[in-house]
N, C-alpha and C positions, 0 to 999 in steps of 0.2 A: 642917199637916194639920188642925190643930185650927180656926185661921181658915175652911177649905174645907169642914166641917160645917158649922159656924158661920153660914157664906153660904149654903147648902143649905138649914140649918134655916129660916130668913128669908124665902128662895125660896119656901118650903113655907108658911108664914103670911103674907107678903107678899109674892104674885107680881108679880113687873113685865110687863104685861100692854100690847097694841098699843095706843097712843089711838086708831087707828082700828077694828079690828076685830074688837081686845079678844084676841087669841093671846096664848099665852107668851113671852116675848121671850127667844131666847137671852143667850147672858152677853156676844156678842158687838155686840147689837142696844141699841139707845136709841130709846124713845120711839114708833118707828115698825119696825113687823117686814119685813123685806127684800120681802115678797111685798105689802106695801100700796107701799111705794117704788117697785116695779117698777112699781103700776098707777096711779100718780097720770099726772092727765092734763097731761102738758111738752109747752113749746112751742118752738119752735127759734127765739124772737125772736133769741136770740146769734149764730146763725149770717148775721142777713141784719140788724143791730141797726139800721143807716140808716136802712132805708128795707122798711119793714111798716106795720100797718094800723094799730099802735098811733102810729108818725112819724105818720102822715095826718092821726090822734085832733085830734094837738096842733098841726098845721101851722096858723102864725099868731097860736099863743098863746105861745109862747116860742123861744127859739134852740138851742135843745135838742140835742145830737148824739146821741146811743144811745135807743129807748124797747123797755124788754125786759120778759119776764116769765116767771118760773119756772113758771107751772103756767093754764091755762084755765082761768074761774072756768065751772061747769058746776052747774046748778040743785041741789039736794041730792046731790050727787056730791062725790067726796073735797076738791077743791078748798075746797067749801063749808062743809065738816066742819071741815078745815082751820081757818080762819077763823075758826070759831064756837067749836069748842074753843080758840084763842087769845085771839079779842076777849070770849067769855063765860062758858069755863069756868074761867077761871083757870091756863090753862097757858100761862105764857109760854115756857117751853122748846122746843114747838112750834115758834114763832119764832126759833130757836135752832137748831133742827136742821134747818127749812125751809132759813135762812139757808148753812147747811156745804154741804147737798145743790146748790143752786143755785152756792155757789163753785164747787163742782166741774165744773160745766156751764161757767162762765166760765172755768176754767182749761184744761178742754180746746178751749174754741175760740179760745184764744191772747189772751181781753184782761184777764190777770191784772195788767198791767203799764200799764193803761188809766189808772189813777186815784192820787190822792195819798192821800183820803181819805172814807171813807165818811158819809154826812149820813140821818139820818132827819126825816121828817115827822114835826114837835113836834105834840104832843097839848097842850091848855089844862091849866094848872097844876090846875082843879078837876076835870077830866075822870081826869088822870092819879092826882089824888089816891083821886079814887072806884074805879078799875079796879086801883090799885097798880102799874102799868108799861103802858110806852107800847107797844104791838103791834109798830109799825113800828121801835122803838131794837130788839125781841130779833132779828128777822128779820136788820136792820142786822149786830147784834154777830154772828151766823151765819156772815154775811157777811166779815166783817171778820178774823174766828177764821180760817176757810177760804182766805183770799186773803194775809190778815197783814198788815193795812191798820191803821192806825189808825180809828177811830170817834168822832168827835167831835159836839155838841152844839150845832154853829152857831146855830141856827135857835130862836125863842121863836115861841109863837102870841099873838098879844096881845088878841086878842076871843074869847068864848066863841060860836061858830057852834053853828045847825041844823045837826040832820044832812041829811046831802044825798042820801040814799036817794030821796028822790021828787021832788026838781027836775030841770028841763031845764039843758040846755049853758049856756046864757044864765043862765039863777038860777044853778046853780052856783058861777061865775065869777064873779058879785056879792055870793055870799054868804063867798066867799073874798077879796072885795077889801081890800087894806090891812090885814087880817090879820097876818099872818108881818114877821118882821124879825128879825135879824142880834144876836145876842146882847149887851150892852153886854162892849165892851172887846176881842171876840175878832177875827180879820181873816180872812179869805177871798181875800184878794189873791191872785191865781195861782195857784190850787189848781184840781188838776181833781179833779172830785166828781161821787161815784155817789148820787145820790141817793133814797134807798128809802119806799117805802109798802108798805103790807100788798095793797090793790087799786087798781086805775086804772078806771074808767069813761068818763065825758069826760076827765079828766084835767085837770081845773080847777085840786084842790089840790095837784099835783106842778108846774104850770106858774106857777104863783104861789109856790110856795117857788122855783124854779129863776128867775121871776125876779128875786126880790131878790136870791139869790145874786151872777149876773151882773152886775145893778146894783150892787152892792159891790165889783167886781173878777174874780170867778173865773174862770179861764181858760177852762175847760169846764165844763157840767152833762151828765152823761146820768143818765137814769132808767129803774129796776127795781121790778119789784114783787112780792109774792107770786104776786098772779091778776089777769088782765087780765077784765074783763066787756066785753058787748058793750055 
């Protein structure tokens, strides 16, 4: 009895409030209040994962099977919120709970059983040091929590890149080149791997991790994202 004041009183000086729209959060809620989750804008990539506009993105650049995405990246709309309270406000739980929500999208269109294990987009040793965590590992660990995957750290970046906000397909793709590579000592051999980012656009830097991946062995790559843009 005495703990359940205790939390009450806490409650009362320390509300835990929507990161989107700033409500009360019941005791049952984390992070996100059930009436922001109902209106984030999802997309059915899971339902048809083969073959959508995101497959199309990448047709050519890699061997890819799955290209999916939890949510439409939409101009100042939740999507974007999303993102920016991950990438800039310091909430990497975000990513974390994005991550569980979208398991659950994957488990009920049956491809819980798709993969061995989950692979995030490395971020540069000095990028990671300045933001404190990698966007795309909390999303991953979401993901990972939600499905009961393991999460592993295959993948180093080994050049410090631009950001890629304002290049075409073609820069992109160049500024991603030779980049990425395969951890010293760890193997990929025959592993099928979901491999995750926070956003896809052209989809340069997801098809350049996925193909070293393949180039090392991996049985499969498919790729998920937070938000897909156009």
């Amino acid at each position: 009895m005495r703990l359940h004041y205790l939390k009450d009183f806490f409650d009362l000086i320390f509300p835990r409030n929507c990161e989107l729209c700033g409500r009360n959060l019941y005791d049952f809620e984390t992070d996100l209040c059930k009436i922001c989750i109902g209106a984030l804008p999802k997309t059915v990539y899971h339902a048809i994962p083969y073959e959508n506009d995101l497959t199309d993105k990448i047709k050519g650049l890699t061997k890819t099977g799955m290209a999916m995405s939890f949510l439409r990246f939409t101009k100042e709309g939740q999507s974007q919120k999303i993102l920016h309270l991950l990438k800039y406000r310091n909430k990497p739980e975000i990513g974390t709970k994005v991550g569980k929500l979208y398991a659950q999208e994957l488990i009920e269109a049956g491809l819980s059983t798709c993969w061995d294990t989950i692979v995030a987009v490395p971020l540069h040793p000095l990028k990671h040091q300045r933001r404190g965590y990698n966007q795309s590992e909390e999303f991953a660990k979401g993901i990972s929590e939600g499905l009961n995957l393991p999460c592993y750290n295959y993948l180093e970046r080994k050049k410090f890149t631009e950001t890629q906000t304002k290049k075409s397909r073609i820069e992109r793709m160049d500024n991603v080149d030779e980049v990425f590579a395969i951890v010293s000592n760890k193997s990929v051999s025959g592993l099928r791997i979901l491999l995750v980012d926070d956003v896809i656009t052209t989809g340069a830097t997801l098809c350049s991790c996925a193909n070293v991946l393949l180039a090392n062995g991996a049985k499969t790559v498919d790729l998920a994202t937070i938000a897909a843009g156009k």
